[in-house]
C-alpha positions in Angstrom: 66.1 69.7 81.3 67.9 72.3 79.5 68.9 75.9 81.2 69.6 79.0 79.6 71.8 81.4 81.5 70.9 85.3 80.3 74.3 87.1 80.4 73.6 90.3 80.5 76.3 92.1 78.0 78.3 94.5 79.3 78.8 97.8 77.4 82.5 99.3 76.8 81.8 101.7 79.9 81.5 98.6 82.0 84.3 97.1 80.7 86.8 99.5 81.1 85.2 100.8 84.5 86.1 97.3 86.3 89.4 97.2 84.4 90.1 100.3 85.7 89.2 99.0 89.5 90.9 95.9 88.8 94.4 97.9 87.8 93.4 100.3 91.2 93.2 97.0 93.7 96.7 95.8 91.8 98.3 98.7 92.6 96.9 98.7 96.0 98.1 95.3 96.4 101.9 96.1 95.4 102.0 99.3 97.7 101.0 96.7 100.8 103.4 94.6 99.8 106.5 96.5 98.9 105.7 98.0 102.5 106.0 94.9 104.3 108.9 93.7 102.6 110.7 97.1 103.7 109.4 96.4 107.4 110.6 93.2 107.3 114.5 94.0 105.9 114.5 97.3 108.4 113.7 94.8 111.2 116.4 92.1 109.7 119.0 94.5 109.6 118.4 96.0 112.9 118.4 92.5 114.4 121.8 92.5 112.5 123.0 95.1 113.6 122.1 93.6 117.5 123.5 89.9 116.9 126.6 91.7 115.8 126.8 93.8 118.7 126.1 91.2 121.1 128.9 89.0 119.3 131.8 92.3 119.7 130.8 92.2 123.5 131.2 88.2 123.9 134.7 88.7 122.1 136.0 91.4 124.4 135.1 89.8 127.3 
């Protein structure tokens, strides 16, 4: 038994309409993820900042 799949082609509008999506959702991507890396080194260095604190008090007493 022998299928044929009908591919339907796509015209240069098409093509460059879903590359344009497909460079949107990349971009969208990076700005989620360049935002939670920030989030997480803020909260690193505050609980830096913190530990160290804690550490100065256990010294001076």
């Amino acid at each position: 038994m022998s299928e044929t799949f009908d591919r339907k082609a796509t015209t240069p509008a098409e093509r460059e309409a879903r590359k344009a999506f497909r460079q949107i959702e990349a971009e969208k991507a990076m700005t989620d993820h360049e935002r939670q890396q920030k989030a997480f080194h803020e909260n690193r260095e505050r609980l830096k900042v913190e530990r160290l604190a804690r550490e100065a008090e256990a010294k001076g007493t």
